[in-house]
TIRO-2110 file (N, C-alpha, C; in Angstrom, 1 decimal):
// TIRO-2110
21.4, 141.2, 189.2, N, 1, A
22.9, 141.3, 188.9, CA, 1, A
23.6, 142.2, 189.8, C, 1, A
22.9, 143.4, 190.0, N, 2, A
23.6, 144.2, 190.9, CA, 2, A
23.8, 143.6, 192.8, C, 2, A
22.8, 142.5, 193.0, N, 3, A
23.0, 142.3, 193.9, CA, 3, A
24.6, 141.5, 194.7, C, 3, A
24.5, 140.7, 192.9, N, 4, A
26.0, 140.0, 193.4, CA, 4, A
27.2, 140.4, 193.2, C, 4, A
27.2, 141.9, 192.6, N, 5, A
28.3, 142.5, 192.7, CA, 5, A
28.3, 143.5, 193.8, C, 5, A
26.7, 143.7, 194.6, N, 6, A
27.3, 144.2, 195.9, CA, 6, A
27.8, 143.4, 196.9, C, 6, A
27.3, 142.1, 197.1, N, 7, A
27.6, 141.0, 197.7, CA, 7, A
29.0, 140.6, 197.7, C, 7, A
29.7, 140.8, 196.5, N, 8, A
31.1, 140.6, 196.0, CA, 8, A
31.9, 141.3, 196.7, C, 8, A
31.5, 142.8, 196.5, N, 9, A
32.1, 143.9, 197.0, CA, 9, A
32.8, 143.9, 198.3, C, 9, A
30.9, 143.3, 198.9, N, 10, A
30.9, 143.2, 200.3, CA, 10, A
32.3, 142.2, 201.1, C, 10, A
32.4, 141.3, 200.5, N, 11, A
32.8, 140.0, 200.4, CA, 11, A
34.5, 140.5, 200.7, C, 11, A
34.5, 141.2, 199.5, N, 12, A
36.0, 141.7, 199.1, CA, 12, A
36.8, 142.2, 200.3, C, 12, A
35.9, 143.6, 200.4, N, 13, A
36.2, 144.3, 201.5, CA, 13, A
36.3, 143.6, 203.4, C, 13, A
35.3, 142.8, 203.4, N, 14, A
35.5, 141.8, 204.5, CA, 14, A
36.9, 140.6, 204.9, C, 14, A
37.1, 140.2, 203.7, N, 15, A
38.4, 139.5, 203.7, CA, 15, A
39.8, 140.6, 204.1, C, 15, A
39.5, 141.9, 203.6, N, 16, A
40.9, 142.4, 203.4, CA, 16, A
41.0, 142.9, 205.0, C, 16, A
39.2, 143.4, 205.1, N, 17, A
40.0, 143.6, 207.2, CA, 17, A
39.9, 142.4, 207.5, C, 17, A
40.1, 141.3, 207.3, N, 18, A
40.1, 140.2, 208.0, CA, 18, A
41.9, 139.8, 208.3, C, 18, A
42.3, 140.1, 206.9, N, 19, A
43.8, 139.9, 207.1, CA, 19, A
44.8, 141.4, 207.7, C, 19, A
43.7, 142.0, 208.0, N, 20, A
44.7, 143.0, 208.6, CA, 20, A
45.3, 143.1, 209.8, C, 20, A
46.8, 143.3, 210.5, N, 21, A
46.8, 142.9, 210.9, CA, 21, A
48.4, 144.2, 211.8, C, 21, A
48.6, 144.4, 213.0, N, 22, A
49.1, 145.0, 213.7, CA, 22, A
50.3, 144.4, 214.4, C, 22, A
51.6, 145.1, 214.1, N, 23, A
52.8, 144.6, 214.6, CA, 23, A
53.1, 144.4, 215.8, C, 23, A
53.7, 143.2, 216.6, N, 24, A
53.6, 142.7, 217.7, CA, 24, A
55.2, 142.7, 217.7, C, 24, A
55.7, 142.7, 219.4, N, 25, A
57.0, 142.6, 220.0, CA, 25, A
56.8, 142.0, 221.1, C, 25, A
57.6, 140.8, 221.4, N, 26, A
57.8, 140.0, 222.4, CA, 26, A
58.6, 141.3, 223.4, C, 26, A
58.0, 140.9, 224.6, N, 27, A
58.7, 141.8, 225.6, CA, 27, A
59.1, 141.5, 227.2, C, 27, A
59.9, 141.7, 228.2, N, 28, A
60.1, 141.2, 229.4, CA, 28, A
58.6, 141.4, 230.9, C, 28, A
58.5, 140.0, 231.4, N, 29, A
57.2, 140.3, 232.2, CA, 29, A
57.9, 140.3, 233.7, C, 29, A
57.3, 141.5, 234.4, N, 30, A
58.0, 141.1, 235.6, CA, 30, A
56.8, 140.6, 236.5, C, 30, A
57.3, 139.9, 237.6, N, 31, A
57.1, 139.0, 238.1, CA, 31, A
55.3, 139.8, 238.9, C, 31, A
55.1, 140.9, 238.6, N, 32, A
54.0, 141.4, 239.6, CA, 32, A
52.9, 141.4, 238.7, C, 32, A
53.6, 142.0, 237.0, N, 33, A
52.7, 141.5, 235.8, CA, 33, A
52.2, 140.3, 235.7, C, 33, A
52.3, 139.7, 235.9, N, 34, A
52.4, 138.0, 235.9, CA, 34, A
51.4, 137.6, 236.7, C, 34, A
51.9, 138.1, 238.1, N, 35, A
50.7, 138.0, 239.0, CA, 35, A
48.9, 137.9, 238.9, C, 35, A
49.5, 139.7, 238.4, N, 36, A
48.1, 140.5, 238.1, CA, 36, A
47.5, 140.3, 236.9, C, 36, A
48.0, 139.6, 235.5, N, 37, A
47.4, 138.7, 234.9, CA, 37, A
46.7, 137.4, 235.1, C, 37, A
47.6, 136.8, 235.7, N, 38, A
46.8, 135.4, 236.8, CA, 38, A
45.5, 135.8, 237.2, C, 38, A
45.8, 136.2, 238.2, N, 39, A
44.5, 137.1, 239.2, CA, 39, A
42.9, 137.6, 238.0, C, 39, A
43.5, 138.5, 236.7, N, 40, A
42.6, 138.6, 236.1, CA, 40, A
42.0, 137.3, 235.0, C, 40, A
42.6, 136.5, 234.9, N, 41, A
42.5, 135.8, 234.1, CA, 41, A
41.4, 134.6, 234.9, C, 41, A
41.8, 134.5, 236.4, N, 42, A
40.9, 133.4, 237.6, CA, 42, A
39.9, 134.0, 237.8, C, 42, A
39.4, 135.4, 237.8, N, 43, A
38.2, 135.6, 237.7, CA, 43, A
37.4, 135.5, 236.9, C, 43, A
38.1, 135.1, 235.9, N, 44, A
36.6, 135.0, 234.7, CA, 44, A
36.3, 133.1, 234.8, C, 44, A
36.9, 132.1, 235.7, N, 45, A
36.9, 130.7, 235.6, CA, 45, A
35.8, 130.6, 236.5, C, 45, A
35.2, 129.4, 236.0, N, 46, A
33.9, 128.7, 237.1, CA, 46, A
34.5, 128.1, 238.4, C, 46, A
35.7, 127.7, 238.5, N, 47, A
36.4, 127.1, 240.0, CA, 47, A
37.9, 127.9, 239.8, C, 47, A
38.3, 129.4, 239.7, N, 48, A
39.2, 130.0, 240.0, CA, 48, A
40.3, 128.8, 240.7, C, 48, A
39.8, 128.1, 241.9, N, 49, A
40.8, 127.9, 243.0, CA, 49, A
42.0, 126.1, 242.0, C, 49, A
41.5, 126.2, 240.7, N, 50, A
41.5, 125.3, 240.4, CA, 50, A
42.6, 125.2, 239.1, C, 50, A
43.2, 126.6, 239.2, N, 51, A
43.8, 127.1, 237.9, CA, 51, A
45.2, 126.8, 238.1, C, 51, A
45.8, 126.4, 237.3, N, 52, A
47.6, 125.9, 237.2, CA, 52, A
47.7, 126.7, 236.0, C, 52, A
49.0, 127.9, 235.8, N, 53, A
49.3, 128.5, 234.9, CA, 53, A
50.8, 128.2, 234.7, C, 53, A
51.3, 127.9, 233.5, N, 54, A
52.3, 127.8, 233.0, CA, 54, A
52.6, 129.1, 232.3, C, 54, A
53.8, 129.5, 232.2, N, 55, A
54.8, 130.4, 231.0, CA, 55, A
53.7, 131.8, 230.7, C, 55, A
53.8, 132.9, 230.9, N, 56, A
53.4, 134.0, 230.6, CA, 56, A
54.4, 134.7, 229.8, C, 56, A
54.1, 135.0, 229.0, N, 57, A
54.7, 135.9, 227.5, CA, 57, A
54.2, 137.1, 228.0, C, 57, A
54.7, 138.1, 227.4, N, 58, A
54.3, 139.2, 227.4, CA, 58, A
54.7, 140.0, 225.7, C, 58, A
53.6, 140.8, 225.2, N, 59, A
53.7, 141.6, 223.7, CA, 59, A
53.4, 142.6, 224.0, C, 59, A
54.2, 143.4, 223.0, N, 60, A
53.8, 145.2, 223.1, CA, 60, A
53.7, 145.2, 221.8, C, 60, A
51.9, 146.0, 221.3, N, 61, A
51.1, 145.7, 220.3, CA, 61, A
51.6, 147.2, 219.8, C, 61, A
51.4, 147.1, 218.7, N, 62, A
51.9, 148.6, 218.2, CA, 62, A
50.8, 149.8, 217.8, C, 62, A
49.3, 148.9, 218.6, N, 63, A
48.6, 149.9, 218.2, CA, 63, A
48.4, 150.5, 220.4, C, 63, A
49.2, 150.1, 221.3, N, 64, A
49.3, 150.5, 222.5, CA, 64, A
48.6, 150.0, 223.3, C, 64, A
48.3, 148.5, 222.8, N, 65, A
48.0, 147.9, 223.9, CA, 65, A
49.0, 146.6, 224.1, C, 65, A
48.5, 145.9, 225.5, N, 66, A
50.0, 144.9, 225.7, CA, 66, A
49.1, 143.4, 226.3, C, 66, A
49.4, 142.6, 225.4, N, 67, A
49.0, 141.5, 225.5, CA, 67, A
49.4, 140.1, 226.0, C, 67, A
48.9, 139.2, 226.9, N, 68, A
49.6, 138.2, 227.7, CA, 68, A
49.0, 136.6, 227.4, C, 68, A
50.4, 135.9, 226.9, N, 69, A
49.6, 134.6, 226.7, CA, 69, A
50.5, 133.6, 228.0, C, 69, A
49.0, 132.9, 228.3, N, 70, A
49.3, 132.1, 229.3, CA, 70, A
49.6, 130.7, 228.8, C, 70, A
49.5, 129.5, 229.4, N, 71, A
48.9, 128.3, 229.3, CA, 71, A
48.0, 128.2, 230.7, C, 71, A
47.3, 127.6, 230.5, N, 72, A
46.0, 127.8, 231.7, CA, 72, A
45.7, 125.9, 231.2, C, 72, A
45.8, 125.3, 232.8, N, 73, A
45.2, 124.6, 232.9, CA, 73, A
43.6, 124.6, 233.9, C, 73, A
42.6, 124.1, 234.1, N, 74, A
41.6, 124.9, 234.9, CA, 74, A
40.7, 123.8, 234.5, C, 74, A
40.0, 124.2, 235.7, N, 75, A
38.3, 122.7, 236.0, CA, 75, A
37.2, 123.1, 235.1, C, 75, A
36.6, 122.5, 234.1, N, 76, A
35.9, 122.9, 233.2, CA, 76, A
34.5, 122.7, 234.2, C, 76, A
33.0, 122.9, 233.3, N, 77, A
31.8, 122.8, 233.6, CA, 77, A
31.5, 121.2, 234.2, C, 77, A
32.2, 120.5, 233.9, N, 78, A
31.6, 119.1, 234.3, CA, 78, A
32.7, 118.8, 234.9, C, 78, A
33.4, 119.5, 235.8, N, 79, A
34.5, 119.4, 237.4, CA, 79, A
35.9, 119.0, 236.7, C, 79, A
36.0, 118.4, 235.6, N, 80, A
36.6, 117.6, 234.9, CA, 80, A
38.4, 118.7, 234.5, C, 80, A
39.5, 118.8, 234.5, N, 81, A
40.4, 119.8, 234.2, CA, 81, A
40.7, 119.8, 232.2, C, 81, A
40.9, 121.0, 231.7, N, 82, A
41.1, 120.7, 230.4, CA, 82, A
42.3, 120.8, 229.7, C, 82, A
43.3, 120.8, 230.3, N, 83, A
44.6, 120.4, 230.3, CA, 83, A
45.4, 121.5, 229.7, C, 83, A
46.3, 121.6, 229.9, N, 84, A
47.0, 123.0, 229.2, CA, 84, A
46.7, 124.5, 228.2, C, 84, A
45.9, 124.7, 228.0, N, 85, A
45.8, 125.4, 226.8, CA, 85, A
45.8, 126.9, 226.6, C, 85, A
46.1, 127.7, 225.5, N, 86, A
46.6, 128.9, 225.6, CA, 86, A
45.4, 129.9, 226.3, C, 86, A
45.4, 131.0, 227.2, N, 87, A
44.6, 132.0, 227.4, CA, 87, A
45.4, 133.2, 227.5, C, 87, A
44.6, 134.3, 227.0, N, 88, A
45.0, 135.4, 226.4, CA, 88, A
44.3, 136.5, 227.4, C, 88, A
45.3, 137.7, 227.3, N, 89, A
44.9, 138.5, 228.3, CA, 89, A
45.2, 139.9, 228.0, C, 89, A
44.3, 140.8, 227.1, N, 90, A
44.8, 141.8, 226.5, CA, 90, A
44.3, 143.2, 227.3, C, 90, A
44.9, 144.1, 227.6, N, 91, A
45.2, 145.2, 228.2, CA, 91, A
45.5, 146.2, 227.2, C, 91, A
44.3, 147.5, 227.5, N, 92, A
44.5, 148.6, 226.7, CA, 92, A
44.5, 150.0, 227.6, C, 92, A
45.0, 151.2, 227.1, N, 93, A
45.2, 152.5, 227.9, CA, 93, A
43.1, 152.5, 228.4, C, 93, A
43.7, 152.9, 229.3, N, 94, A
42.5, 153.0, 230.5, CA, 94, A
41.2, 151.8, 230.3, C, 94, A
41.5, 150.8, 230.0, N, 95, A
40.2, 149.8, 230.2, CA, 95, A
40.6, 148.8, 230.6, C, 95, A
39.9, 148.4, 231.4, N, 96, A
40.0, 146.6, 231.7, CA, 96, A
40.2, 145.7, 230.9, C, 96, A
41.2, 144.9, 231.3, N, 97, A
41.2, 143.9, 230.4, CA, 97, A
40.4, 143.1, 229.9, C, 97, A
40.6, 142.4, 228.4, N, 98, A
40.0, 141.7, 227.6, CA, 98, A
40.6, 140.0, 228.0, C, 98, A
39.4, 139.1, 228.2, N, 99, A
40.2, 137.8, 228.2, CA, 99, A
39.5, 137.0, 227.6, C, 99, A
40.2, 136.2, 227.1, N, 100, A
40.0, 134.9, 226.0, CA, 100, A
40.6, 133.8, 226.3, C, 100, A
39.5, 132.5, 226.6, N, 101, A
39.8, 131.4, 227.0, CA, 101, A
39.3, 130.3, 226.1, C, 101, A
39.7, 130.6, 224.9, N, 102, A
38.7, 129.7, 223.5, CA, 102, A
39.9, 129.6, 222.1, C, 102, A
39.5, 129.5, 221.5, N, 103, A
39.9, 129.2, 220.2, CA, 103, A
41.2, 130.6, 219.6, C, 103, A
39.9, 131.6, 220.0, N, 104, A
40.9, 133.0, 219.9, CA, 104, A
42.2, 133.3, 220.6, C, 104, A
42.1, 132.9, 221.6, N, 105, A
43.3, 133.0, 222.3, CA, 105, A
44.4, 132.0, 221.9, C, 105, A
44.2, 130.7, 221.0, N, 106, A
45.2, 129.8, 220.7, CA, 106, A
45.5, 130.4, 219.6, C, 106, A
44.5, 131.4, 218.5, N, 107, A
45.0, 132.0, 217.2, CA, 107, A
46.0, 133.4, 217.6, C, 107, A
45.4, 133.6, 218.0, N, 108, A
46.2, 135.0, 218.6, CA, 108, A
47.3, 135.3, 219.2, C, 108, A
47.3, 134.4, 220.1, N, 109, A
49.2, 134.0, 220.3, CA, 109, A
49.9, 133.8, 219.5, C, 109, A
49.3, 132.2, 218.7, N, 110, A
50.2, 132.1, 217.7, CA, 110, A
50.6, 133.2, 216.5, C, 110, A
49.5, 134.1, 216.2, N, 111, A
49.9, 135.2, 216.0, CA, 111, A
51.3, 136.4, 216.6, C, 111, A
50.9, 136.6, 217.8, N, 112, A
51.7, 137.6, 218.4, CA, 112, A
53.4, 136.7, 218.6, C, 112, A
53.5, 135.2, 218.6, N, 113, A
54.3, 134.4, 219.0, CA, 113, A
55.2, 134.8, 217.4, C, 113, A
54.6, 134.9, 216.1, N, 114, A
54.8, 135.3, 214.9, CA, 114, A
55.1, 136.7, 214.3, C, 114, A
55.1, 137.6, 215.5, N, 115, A
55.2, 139.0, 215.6, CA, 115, A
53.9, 139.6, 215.4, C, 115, A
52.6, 139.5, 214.8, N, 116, A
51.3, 140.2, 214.6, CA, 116, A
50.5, 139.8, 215.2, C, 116, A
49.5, 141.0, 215.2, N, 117, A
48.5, 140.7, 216.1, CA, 117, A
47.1, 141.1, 215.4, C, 117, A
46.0, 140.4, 215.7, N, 118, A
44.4, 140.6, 215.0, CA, 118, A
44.0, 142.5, 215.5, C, 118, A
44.8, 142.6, 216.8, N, 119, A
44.7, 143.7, 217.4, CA, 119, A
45.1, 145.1, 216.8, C, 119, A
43.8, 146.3, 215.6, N, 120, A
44.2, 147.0, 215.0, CA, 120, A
43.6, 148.3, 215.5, C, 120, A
END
């Protein structure tokens, strides 16, 4: 018995940081930010030279970091291109950026596009 009320507990506590969640502000990107997101975002691709970016957003996270959603088109593993899709490019005081070219980065926009962010 006691196990499924730690299990529960466990459970409880998991969901509530799961919905926690950090205020986001749409903010102006200038044109050199933009760049040097590009730039970081093509080094993490298997064919960099292959990357078409659309629309760069820019967020200021209120826990002080600043986050950038792209659209990234780009040549997947089988040469093939995967057509538009969101990639994320999050920047914190003194570390390198964090980038996300999956599932997270399509949730996380639409997060930050909604003012919050997973980012606490």
């Amino acid at each position: 018995m006691n196990f499924f009320k730690i299990t529960a507990a466990a459970m409880s506590a998991l969901a509530v940081a799961a919905c926690a969640t950090t205020s986001a502000a749409p903010r102006n990107v200038s044109a050199a930010e933009a760049a040097k997101v590009r730039a970081a975002i093509k080094e993490t691709l298997r064919a960099p030279d292959s990357a078409k970016f659309q629309s760069v957003k820019a967020y200021a996270i209120a826990n002080g970091e600043t986050a950038y959603c792209v659209n990234l088109n780009a040549q997947n593993g089988f040469g093939g291109m995967t057509g538009f899709k969101p990639a994320l490019a999050n920047y914190g005081p003194n570390r390198a950026p964090i980038i996300w070219l999956d599932d997270v980065a399509a949730y996380e926009c639409n997060n930050l596009a909604n003012g919050v962010s997973g980012r606490f």
